[in-house]
C-alpha angles and dihedrals in degrees: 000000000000086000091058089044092049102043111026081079095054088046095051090048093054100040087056100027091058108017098032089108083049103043094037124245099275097063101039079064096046090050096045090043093041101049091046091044086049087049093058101050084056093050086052083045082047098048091041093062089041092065112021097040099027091247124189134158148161121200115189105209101187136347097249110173122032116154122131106323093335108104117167126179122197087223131168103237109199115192138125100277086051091040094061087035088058101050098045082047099048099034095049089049091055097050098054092044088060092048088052104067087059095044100043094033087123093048122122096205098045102138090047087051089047085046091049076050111057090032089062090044082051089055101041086050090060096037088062099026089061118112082194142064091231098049084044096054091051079048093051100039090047088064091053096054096052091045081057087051093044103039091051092043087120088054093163087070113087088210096058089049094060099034076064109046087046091050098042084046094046089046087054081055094057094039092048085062095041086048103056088045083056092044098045086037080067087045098056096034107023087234151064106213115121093226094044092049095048103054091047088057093096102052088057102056094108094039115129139184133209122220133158084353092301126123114239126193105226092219098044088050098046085050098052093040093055088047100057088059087053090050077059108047097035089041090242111174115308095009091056108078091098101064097067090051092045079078100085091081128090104294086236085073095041095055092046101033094043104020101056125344127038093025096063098042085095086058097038087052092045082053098050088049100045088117088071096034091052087070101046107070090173088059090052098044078054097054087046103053091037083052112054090033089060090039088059103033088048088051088053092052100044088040085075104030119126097196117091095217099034092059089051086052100055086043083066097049083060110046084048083055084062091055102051091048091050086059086051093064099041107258108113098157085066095053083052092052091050097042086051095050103036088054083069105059092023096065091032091062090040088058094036090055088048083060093049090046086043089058093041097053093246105310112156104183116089094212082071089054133070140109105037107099078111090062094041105034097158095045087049098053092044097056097048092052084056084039085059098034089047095046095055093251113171120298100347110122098264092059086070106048095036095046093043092052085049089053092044088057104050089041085056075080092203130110099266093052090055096051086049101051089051094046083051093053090049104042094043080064092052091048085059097046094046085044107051086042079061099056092037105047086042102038105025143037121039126355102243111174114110096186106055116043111233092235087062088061123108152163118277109251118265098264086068095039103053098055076064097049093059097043094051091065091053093049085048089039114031102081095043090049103044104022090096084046103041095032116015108126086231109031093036093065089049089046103053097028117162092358097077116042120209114184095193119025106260111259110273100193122111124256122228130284104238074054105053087048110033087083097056090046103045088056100039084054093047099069100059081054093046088046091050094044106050092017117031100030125012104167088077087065092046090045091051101043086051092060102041102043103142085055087048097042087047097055101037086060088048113253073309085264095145092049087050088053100046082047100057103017112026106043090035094047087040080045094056104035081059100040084060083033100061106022095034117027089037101020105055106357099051101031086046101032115043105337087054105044081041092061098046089058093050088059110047080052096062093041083046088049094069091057088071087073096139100236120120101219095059090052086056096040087058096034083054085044101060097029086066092045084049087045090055104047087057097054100044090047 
């Protein structure tokens, strides 16, 4: 069974991927959709057993390093941490395999996109499936590359290109980082295998490096270099400015890339290796503080956006910013109950947003947008339920993850928790406001769009609809359903077992009152606001705006961290490469290396050239020349 989850992806990808032109367009779709579908009923098979019939495993598929001490296996791992990781993988993919047939329908390179597709599910399914760093970082990397493929489909586009090539450098940032933790991991163990590492961690404790003359716990330094890998890959503050731009590709991609799958790699690999982070409390205050500040800085930014999908992404940078911050405090089941439920609403309002893009022929900006939940009555009640989902409202699934990292937080009882859980408060209040902006200013008011007349638009077809169907009731269900088994202070040890290492029992205690409802009410309140403010009464938001410009200008660029970049990185990188360019490669390389031998050459030819002047005398002149050089060189050696 964990063979035919692993591999029917990677099947798929290459059926369509090399035989689509042969076996036509259609079913290079069908193939792709069904293995993966068939993929996901299996994960669900997988967690039931997980959890139901206490089910682990570990298949070893080929021995595939073995050099000196080093020994890596490409293995299946099945535990609970994988288990949960495999069903919101596969089903997500599947899903978005089945809404694709609707939303590229018109495209000319369908089976290449499904095989893009089914090739990036392949490689998250390893990534998460690896009992070893090695295994974890193919898989990783894996991921990566078909982002690159995915995100620069449209590779006409200039945009895409370089939402690709932006995407595929940030994430080398990350990896070079993730890269040195894994290598330094094998300097300090010997070896990369997750068991074997983790038992050696406390050996280690009092382990220190030396380098430039600085002291270095081992530990401390493993733990921060992993985590940089997972800035990059989760689009955590300063590492995160690819993932807006990632949205230039098809929304199928986004939904499935920044939703569910790739995004939350960086949390999946904090929690596996909570047995090493749980020893390293600077590691963790660093988490903390990287997490809610992205959680905050991302909700600015998306509270003034004008693109659709754009908005949706800096919302994830956000709710990924929870997460990390849950892991900063110790309470990674909770960062897993909030990664599985948020993969729900999350995709369901990235695809939503795609049918809302498909009616309106591809329009992006919401101020184009307006009037039109009449026209499009499904699309409109699926994406509030993720709106409400998303912004924490009362018993949808995102009201009990959110609510429980927020009490985690605050129940850490230290200075950083408390920071956080205020941070989370706040910035729960700012997702409202930013999400109901979204649904009024794309589905109510005024019709706004000059291009596309109101009486053209309709609903997406069924195919697209129903992806979001069924993701709408997990995004209504899934707290509800999984919050005693991911998070009970009882069931949730005996869940996640050996999978999820806490050094210390989470607090049990309950938090206060004016905590547990200031959320709710925060974000109830929120949408009358919202309402009054985009809706009602515009002119108070104009007002506003005018008066504050520099704010607005500020957070409509961004925090200006992409200016900042190109300013220190970019043109000084762009200065240097010509500065070797020109004065090296051209100016001494090239004139000095072959430009320069190849003229010569030219040269003495065409010297040589006047020599072939016909005349006879000449020829023996230079035939009597070089016999007497060739004379004396014979008498003098």
């Amino acid at each position: 069974m964990e063979y035919t989850i692993i591999f029917l992806p990677l099947a798929g990808a290459i059926i369509s991927g090399f035989f689509g032109k042969y076996i036509g367009e259609r079913n290079s779709e069908v193939v792709t959709s069904l293995f993966v579908s068939v993929s996901a009923i299996l994960s669900i098979v997988i967690f039931y057993n997980v959890t139901v019939l206490d089910y682990s495993n570990n298949l070893v598929i080929s021995s595939w390093i073995s050099s000196g001490s080093l020994n890596v296996n490409w293995s299946i791992s099945i535990d609970a941490l994988s288990a949960v990781m495999l069903v919101v993988v596969t089903m997500i993919s599947a899903l978005v395999h089945i809404y694709s047939i609707g939303y590229m329908s018109h495209d000319p390179h369908k089976p290449r996109f499904m095989s893009y597709l089914s090739l990036f599910t392949f490689a998250m399914l390893t990534l998460v499936t690896s009992d070893n760093f090695l295994q974890l970082f193919f898989g990783w990397e894996g991921v990566g590359l078909c982002s690159y493929f995915l995100i620069g489909f449209w590779f006409k586009k200039e945009s895409a290109n370089a939402a690709a090539i932006k995407a595929f450098v940030v994430n080398r940032v990350g990896d070079l980082g993730f890269a040195l933790g894994i290598f330094l991991v094998f300097y300090l163990f010997g070896t990369l295998n997750y068991n074997e590492v983790f038992q050696l961690i406390p050996e280690t404790l009092e382990k220190e490096l030396i380098f430039l003359g600085i002291h270095i716990n081992a530990i401390n330094l493993i733990c921060i270099l992993l985590f940089i890998g997972a800035m990059g890959k989760s689009a955590q503050i300063f590492l995160h400015t690819w993932l807006p731009d990632a949205m230039e590709g098809p929304t199928p991609v986004s939904a499935l890339i920044h939703a569910a799958t790739m995004v939350t790699a960086g949390v999946f690999l904090v929690v596996r290796c909570s047995p090493i982070y749980e020893y390293s409390e600077l590691a963790l205050n660093f988490i903390t503080i990287i997490g809610m500040s992205t959680a905050l800085i991302t909700a600015t930014i998306a509270l003034v956006q004008n693109d659709i999908k754009k908005i949706i992404a800096y919302s994830t940078c956000s709710q990924l910013g929870y997460m990390f911050f849950a892991t900063g405090v110790g309470a990674y089941n909770v960062a897993m109950f909030h990664l599985f439920t948020h993969a729900f609403f999350k995709a369901l309002l990235f695809l939503g947003s795609g049918s809302v893009i498909h009616s309106f022929k591809n329009e992006q900006d919401i101020r184009q947008m307006g009037g039109v939940w009449k026209k499009l009555p499904y699309t409109w009640i699926l994406m509030i339920i993720g709106t409400l989902a998303l912004t924490g409202f009362p018993f949808l699934s995102g009201f009990y993850s959110k609510d429980a990292i927020i009490e985690f937080a605050y129940l850490r009882g230290n200075t950083t928790g408390y920071y956080a859980a205020g941070i989370g408060i706040f910035t729960a209040f700012l997702t409202s406001i930013y999400s109901w902006r979204l649904i009024f200013k794309t589905f109510h008011g005024k019709y706004n769009n000059q291009k596309l007349k109101k009486d053209s638009m309709h609903e997406s077809p069924m195919v697209m609809i129903l992806p979001l169907v069924i993701l709408a009731i997990g995004a209504i269900s899934s707290g509800y359903l999984f919050k005693e088994l991911f998070i009970g202070h009882e069931s949730s040890y005996s869940f996640w077992k050996n999978s999820i290492k806490f050094l210390e029992p989470l607090n049990t205690n309950h938090p206060p009152t004016w905590l547990m409802l200031s959320t709710p009410i925060l974000v109830i309140s929120s949408i009358p606001i919202a309402y009054y403010l985009f809706i009602k009464n515009k002119t108070i938001l104009e007002e506003l705006i005018k008066n504050n410009k520099p704010l607005y200008k500020f957070l409509l660029n961004k925090w200006y961290f992409d200016e900042l970049y190109n300013l220190i990185f970019v043109k000084f990188s762009k200065n240097i490469g010509l500065f070797f360019w020109k004065k090296i490669d051209v100016g001494i390389i090239d004139r000095f290396g072959p430009d320069g031998i190849s003229g010569l050459i030219k040269n003495l030819s065409i010297r040589a050239v006047k020599f072939q002047s016909g005349l006879i005398y000449q020829y023996a002149f230079v035939m009597l020349l070089g016999f007497t050089i060739l004379l004396t060189l014979l008498i003098f050696k």
